[in-house]
N, C-alpha and C positions, 0 to 999 in steps of 0.2 A: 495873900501868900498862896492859899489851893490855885487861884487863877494864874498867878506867875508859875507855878510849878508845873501846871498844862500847860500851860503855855510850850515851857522848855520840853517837856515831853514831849508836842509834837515837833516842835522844831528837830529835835533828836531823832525820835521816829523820820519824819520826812528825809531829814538827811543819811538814815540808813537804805529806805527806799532805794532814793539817788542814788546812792553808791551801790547796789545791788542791780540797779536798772545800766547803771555802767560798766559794773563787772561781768553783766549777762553780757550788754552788747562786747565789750571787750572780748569774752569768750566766745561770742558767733563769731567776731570778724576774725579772732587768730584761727578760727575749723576755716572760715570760707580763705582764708590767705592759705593755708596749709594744703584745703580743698576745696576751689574753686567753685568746682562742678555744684555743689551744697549751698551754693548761692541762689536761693527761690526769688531771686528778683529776675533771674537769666530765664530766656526760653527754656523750653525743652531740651530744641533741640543747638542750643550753647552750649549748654551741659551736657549732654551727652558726646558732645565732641571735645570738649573741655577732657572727661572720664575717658575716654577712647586713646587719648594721644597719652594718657597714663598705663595705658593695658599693652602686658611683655604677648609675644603671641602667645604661651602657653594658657595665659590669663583668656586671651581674647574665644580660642578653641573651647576651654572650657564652659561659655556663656553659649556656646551654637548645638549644645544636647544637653537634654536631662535624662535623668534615672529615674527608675521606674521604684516606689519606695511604697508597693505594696509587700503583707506579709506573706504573698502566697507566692516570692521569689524561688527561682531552685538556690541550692546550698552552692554553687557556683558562681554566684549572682550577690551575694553579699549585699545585707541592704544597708543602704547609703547613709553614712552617721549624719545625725544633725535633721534627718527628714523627720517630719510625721507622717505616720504610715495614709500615703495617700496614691494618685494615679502620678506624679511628677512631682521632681526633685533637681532645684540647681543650687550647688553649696555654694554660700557666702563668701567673696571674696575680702578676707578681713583686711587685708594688708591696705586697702582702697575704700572702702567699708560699705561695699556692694555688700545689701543684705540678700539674702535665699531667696529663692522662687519656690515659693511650696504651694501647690496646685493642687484642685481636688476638684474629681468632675463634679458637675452640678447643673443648671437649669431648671429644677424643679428645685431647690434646694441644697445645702453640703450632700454631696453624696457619699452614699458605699460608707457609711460612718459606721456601720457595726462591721460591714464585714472587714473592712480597714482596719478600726481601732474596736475591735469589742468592751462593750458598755456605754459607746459614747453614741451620741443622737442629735437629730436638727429637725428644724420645723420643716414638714414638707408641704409645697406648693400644690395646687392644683396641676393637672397635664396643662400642655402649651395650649390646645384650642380652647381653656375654659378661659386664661388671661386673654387671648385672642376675641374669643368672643364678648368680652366684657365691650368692643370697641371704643376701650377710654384709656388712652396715653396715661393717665394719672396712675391709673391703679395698676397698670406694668411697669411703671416706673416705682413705687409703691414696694410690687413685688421683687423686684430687684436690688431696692436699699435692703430691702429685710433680710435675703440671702445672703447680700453682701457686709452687712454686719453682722450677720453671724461665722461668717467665713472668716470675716479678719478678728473676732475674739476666740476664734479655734485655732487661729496660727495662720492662716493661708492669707495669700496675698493675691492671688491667682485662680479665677475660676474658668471651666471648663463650658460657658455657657452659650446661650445668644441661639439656639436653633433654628433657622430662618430657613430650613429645605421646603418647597411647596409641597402640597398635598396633589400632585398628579397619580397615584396610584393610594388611592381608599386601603388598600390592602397592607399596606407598609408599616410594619410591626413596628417603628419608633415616630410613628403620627403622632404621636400623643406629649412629646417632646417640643412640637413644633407650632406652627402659626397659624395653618389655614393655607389656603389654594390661594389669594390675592396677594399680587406683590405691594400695594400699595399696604393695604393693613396687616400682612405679615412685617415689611418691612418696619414701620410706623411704631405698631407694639414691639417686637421687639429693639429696637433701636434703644424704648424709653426704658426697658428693662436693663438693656446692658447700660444705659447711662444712672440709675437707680446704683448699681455694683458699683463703681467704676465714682460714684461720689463718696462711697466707704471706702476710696483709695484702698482697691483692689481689681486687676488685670480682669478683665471679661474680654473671654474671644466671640469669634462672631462664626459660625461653624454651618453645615459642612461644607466646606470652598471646592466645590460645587457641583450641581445635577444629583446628589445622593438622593434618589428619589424613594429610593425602595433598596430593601437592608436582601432581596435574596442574591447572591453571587457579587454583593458591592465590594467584595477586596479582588473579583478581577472581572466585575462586567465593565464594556466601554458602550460610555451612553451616545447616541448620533443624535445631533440635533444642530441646526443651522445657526449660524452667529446674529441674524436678527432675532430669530424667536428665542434663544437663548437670554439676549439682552433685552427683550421687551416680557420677559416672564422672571425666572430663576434669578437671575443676573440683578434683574431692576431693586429684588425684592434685597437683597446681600446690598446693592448700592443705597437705596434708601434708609436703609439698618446702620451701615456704614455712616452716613451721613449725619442723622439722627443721634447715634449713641457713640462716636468714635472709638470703638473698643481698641485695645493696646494692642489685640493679636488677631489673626486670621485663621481658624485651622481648615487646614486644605485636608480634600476628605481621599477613601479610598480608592472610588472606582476611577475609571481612565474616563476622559469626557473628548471626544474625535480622534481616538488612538492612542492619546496621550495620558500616562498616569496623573491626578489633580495636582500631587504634591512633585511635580516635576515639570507641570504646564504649563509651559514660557508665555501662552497667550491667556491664560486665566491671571498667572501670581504679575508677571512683566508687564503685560501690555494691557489689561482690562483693570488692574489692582492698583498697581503702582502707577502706570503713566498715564491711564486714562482717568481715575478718580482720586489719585496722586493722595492715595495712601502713605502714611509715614510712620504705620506699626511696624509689626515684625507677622510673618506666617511661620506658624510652627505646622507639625505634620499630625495627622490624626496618628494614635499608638498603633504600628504598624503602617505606617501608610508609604515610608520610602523606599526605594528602589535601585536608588544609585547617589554617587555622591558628584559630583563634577554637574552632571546634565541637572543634579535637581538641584544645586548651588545655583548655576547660571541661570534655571529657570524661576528664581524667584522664592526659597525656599530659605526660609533664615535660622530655621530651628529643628532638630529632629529632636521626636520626643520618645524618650524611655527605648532608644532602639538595642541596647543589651541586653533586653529581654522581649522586644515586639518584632524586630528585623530582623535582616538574614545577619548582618553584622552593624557597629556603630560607625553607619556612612562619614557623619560628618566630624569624627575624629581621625584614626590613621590614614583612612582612603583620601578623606579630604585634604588633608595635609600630604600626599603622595600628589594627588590632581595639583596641587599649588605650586608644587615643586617643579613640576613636569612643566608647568604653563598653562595647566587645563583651567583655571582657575585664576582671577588676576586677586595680588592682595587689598587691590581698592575694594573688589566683592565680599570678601573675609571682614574688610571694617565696616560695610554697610551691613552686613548683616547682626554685627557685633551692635553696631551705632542706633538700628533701631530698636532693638532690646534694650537697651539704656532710655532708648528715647521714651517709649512706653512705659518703664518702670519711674519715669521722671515726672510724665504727663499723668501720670493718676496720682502718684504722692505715694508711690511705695515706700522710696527714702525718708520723707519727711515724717512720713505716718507709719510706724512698723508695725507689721500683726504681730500678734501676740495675746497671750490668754486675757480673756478681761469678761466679765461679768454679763450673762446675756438675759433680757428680759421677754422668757419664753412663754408668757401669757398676754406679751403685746402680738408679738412675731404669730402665736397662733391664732389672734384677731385677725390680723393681715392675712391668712391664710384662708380662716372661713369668711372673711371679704373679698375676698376677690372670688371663690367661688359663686357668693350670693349676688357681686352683680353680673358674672358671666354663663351660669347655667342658663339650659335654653328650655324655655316652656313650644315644645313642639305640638300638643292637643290639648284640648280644655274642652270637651264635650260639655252641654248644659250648665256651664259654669261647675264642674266638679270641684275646683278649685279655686278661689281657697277651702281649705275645710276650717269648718265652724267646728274647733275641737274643744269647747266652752260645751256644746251642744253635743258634742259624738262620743256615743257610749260603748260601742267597742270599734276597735283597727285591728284586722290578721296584718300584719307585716312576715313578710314571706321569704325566702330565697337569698343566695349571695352572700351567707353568712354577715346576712346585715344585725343579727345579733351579738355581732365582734368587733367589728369595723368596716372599713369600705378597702376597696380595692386598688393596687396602684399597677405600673405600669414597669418593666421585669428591663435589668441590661445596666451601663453604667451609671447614668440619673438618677437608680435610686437609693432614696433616703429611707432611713430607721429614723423612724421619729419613738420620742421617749412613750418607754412601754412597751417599744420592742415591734415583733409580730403577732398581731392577734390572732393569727392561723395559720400556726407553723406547720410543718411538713407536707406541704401539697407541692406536689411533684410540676417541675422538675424544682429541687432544692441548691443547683448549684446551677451555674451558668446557660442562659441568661437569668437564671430566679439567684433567689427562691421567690417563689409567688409572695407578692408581700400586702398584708391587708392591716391597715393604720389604725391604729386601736382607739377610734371614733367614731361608736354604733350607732347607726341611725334610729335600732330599736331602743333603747336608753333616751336617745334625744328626744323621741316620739312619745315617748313615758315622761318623761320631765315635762313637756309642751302640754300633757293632756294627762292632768293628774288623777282626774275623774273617771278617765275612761279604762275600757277593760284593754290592753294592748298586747295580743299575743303574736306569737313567732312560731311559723313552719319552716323547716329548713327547705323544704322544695324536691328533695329528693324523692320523697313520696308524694304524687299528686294529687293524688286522689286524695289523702289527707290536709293536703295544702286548702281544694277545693274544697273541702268539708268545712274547714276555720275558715275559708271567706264568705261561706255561705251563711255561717251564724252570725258574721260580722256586718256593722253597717258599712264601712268601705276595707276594702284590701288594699294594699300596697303593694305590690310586686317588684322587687329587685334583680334585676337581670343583668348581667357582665360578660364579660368577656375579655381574657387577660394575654395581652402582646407586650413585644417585649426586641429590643436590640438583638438583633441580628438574625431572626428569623421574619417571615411576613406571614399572615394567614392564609388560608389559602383559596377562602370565600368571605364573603358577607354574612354569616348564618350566625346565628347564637351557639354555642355547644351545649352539649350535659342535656339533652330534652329541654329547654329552657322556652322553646318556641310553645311545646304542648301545655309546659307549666303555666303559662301568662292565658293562655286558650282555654285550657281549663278554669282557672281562676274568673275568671271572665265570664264564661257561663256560669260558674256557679254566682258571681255578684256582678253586678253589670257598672255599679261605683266602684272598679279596678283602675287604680294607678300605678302604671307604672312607671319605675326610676331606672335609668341607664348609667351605668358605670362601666365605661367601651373606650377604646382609640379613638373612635371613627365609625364613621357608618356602618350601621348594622341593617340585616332587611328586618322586616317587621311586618311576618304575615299576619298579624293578629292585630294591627293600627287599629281597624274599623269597628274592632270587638271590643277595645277597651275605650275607658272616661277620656282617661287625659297619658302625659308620658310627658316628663321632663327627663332631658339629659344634663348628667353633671359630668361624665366623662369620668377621669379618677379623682375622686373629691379634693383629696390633700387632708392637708390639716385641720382639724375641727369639722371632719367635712359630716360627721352625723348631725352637729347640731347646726348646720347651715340648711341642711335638706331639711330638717325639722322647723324651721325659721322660713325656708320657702314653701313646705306643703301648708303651713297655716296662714300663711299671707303676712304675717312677720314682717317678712321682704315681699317684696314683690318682682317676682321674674322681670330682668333686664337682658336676659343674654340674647347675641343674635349670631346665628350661624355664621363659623368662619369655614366654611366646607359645603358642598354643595351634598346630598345625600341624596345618592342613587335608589333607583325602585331594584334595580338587581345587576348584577355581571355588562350584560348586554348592555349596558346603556353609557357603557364606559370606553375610553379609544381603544383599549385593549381588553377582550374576555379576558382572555389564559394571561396567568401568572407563572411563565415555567420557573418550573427549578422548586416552588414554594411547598408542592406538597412532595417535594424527593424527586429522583430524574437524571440528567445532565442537566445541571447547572445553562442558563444561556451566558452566550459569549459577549451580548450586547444586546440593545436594547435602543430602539428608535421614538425619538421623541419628533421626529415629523411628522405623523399623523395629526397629532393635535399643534404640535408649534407652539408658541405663544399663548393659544388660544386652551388656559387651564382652566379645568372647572367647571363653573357656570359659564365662561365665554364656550367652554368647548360645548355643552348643550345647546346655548341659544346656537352658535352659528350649526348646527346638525337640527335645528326645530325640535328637542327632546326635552319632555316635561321631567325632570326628576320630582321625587315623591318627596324633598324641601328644598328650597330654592338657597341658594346662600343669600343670606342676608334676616334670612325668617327667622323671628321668633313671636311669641304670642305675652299678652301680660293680664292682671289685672283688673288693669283700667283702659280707655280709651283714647285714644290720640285722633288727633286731625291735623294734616298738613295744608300749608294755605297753600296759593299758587308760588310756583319756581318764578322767580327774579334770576336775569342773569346779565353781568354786568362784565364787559368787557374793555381794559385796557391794554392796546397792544393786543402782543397774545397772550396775557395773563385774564383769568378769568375767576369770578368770585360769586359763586351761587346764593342768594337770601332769601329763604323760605321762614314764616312763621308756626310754629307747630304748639298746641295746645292740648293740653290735658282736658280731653272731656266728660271726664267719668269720676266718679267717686274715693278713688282712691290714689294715693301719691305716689308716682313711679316715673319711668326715665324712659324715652324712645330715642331711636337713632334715624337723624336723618341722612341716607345714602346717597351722593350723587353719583351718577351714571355718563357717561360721553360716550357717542356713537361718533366717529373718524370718517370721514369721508370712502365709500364704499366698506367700510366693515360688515358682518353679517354681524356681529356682538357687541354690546355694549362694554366700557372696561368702569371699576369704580376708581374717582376722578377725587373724591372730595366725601370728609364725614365726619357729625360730631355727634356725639351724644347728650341731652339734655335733660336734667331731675325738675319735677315741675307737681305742683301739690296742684290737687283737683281745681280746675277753673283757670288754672294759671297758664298763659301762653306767653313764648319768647320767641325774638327774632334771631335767626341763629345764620351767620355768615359764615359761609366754607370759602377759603379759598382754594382752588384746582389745581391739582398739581400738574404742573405743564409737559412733564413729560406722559405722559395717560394721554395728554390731547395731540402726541407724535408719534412718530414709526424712528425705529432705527435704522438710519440709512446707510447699508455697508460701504457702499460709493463711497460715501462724503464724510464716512467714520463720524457719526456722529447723529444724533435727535434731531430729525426734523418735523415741521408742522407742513404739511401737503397744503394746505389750504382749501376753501370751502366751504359748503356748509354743514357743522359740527350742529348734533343732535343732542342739548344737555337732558336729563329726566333727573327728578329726588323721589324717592320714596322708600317706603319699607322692609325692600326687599331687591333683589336683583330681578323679578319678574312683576312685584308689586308698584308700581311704577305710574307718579300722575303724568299730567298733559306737558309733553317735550315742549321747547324753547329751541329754536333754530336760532345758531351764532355764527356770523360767515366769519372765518380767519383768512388771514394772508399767509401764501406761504411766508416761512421763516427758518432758519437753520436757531438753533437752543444752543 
């Protein structure tokens, strides 16, 4: 009887299943007959044109600008029901059941979370050149799911992200946002970060659309620069990105790029964006970035964002509906720009996956944080093996300077994040825009105490030297922390450390000669005291967990993997341009020429000028030991594929990157071509296949609009470094058009 009565039970059971599994489907097919477009079996971009031929024009206007839905609106300005107070706002069109676009800048993280929404917080990232320097697609892709899951259980569906401007000006107060000087590994890493966001089906743009090289007079200097070096530098590295992570948006930046405003230039958004790498996002405009409504409609401009409070007026609502009227404007341009906004919020799974509040787990998110710092910090000196320290063995550390007994330092302007806990060290000037100076309340001296429980670990704050040098003289090694804090929309106006910071690390120095020092900087700093100290690792601005990462890298924990994504000048002179006008006050300049250097950023720009910089991009130091076997190079067609073997020959387990190089027929510079990075426990060697990216082995041919291979004999080299470099491999190619 029990047996027949299960029995019946599941029969019963099973047939309520059925019937639930057929009232589901019944229920999706009456939404997809009612609403077509909600069909995920349809492309894209089906649905989007499905959704399109549903939209009255008022419906359609109101998807071409958002609102600006921070708190610090004037009383004129009314902020936008329905937003979270964030940088952009587009309300829900319910009748259709288009959900909101709620945006919040980010790239290091959700950003502006406290000064947005007071109390509220996110886990913050490392700066762009530490993911950068990690040179491993995983752990930028890594850091971008992180961001982007936390963004969509804060409500956002939209990030502000992807900074892929090159490093042509060291000096450039939002470096630290971004990639590094090489198009190939700017583009690559960040690609995989915006595709990281963008699988938490949320919007990541790919920014700044384009030449924003440097933040002094960028909302009206016009950059010069020729359309070959343009597309074989800045261009390649936005196309590669592009390629790599398909982000749903573009934001076109402020300055003019050959006369022309970015967010109104028919030959960056039209003709280089849309027709030539046949994009199928949408370009919204940086906050403030537009200028007119007809000329930047036709040039390729799909979105203004927040201009009732960034612009002169809201271009792409009355004015643009006056240009449509007139004929300045055809209404097929109004549904393509309407059609790829849809198409985008289709292509990440806005609709199917809606943000909204949902449970965030902030002790994974800040692992991902002090990971990805621990394999992109850069061991730039290791005098006598300083490092690791044996803190089993060491019985006092001065740790000194940078208020590393609070936390670490970030970097000032829209990017940044309030991570929980707030600021460790409020009130340091300037406290309102671009700051407040914001330092993440993850102390390095804590971590250092934790790591070395035995040992005696004191703290100078640095402001007195003389006493700093007195506790590193009783000590057996010192620590010294050093920074320097930039920030959106200013740039430095040298290389130099501030605050006496040069004398502080000098001092310390003599007085113990085991001085380490730690960098928390944008970008290159000079460093007249290199030869005086042990060692110096740069972490740039840690992020998240970043004290107990640096704690985990001074004891060997970890072991240094980072390699420069930046080439690091000895000083000014050594760069295409001394003078920064405008940076330290002046007349602003009117423009800014980028043909001196060309194409040639960086390290290309050194090698072809014969100029040693004091680190080469690609350096970093570890550990342990490595050896590369000889370069293999193996050509089909003209695709080519480098196989070197590289092995761990030292005692401890750590990761090298092998770099390949290609020399083009008459080049003065090598370009990087191909690179992986490989984890390998002492003894252990792998054979490691790069294949070369083929456009690095062409020129952009304005003739023939398009990449070509000259042909000849191509110079491939692998090694450590952009100057560390074993025995070349000469590969003759035929010409070829790409």
């Amino acid at each position: 009887m029990k047996s027949k009565a299960a029995a019946v039970r599941r029969a019963v059971l099973a047939g309520a299943i059925v019937m639930g599994l057929c009232m589901g489907a019944g229920t999706a097919t009456a939404q997809t007959l009612t609403r077509p477009w909600n069909d995920t079996t349809l492309s894209p971009d089906a649905r989007a044109k499905l959704l399109l031929a549903q939209l009255t024009q008022d419906e359609k206007f109101h998807l071409l600008h958002s609102y600006y839905a921070g708190p610090d609106r004037s009383p004129n300005t009314p902020f936008p029901k329905g937003a979270i107070s964030s940088a952009g706002y587009v309300a829900p069109i319910d009748r259709l059941g288009i959900p909101a676009l709620e945006e919040s800048d980010a790239g290091l993280g959700v950003a502006s979370s406290d000064r947005m929404r007071p109390g509220d917080h996110a886990t913050p990232l490392p700066a762009g050149p530490v993911t950068a320097a990690t040179w491993d697609p995983h752990v930028a892709y890594r850091g971008g799911a992180m961001i982007g899951s936390e963004a969509h259980s804060k409500g956002f569906n939209v990030l502000l992200a992807g900074g892929v401007n090159l490093t042509r000006e060291p000096r450039n107060g939002r470096n630290f946002e971004y990639a590094g000087e090489d198009p190939l590994l700017a583009g690559t890493i960040v690609g995989e970060a915006i595709k990281g966001i963008q699988d938490q089906h949320v919007i990541s743009t790919i920014k700044h659309f384009a030449l924003n090289d440097q933040e002094t007079a960028r909302t009206t200097i016009d950059v010069k620069i020729g359309e070959q070096a343009a597309r074989e530098s800045d261009l390649l590295a936005f196309e590669l990105a592009i390629e790599h992570g398909k982000p749903g948006s573009v934001m076109c930046s402020y300055n003019k790029v050959n006369g022309d405003w970015a967010c109104e230039n028919d030959y960056l958004m039209n003709q280089v964006l849309k027709r030539d790498w046949k994009y199928d996002g949408f370009v919204m405009s940086d906050w403030g970035g537009v200028h007119s409504s007809a000329k930047a409609a036709n040039a390729g401009l799909d979105q203004e964002s927040a201009g009732e409070v960034f612009d002169k007026e809201v271009y792409f609502d009355a004015p643009l509906r006056t240009a449509l009227a007139k004929g300045e404007v055809k209404q097929s341009r109004i549904d393509d720009m309407v059609e790829r906004i849809l198409r985008s919020m289709f292509a990440v799974g806005v609709f199917q996956y809606p943000a909204g509040k949902a449970p965030i787990d902030a002790q994974a998110n800040l692992k991902v944080a002090r990971e990805t710092l621990e394999s992109g910090a850069v061991l730039l000196r290791n005098e006598h093996d300083l490092l690791p320290l044996d803190l089993g063995k060491t019985q006092s550390i001065a740790v000194i300077g940078a208020h590393a007994d609070k936390g670490v330092l970030a970097g000032g302007g829209s990017s940044l994040v309030t991570a929980m806990g707030g600021n460790a060290v409020p009130g340091i000037a300037p406290t309102t825009w671009p700051g407040p100076v914001m330092y993440h309340p993850y102390a390095p001296l804590k971590a250092l105490r934790d790591a070395a429980p035995k040992a005696s670990v004191q703290f100078a704050e640095g402001n007195d030297v003389a006493a700093a040098a007195a506790l590193a003289a009783k000590s057996q090694v010192a620590v010294v922390f050093v920074q320097k804090w930039q920030a959106e929309s200013v740039d430095a106006a040298d290389l130099s450390l501030p605050d006496n910071q040069d004398a502080l690390v000098a001092a310390v120095a003599k007085a113990n000669p085991r001085t380490i020092v730690v960098l928390e900087n944008s970008g290159p700093v000079a460093m007249p005291w290199l030869d005086q100290v042990g060692a110096v690792l740069e972490t740039w601005y840690p992020g998240g967990d970043g004290g107990k990462a640096i704690a985990n890298l001074l004891s060997g924990k970890v072991n240094p993997s980072g390699r420069l994504p930046v080439s690091w000048p000895t000083d000014l002179s050594q760069l295409p341009r001394k003078d920064l006008p405008g940076a330290t006050g002046g007349t602003p300049p009117e423009s800014v020429d980028y043909a001196i250097e060309g194409a040639n950023v960086g390290y290309r720009w050194y090698q072809s000028k014969g100029i040693k910089p004091l680190f080469p991009f690609g350096f970093g130091l570890s550990y342990t030991q490595f050896q590369h076997g000889a370069l293999k190079v193996d050509a089909s067609g003209n695709q080519l594929k480098a196989t070197v073997e590289v092995t761990n020959a030292g005692s401890r387990a750590g990761a090298d990157v092998a770099q390949v190089y290609v020399r083009v027929p008459g080049a003065k510079s090598n370009r990087l071509a191909g690179y992986a990075k490989v984890f390998l426990k002492p003894g252990e060697h792998r054979t490691l296949s790069i294949p070369l990216e083929p456009r690095l082995l062409a020129d952009f041919d304005v003739s023939k609009h398009g990449w070509v291979i000259k042909g000849g004999q191509y110079t491939v080299t692998e090694g450590r470094s952009s100057e560390d470099l074993g025995t070349p491999v000469d590969v003759q190619l035929s010409a070829a058009k790409l």
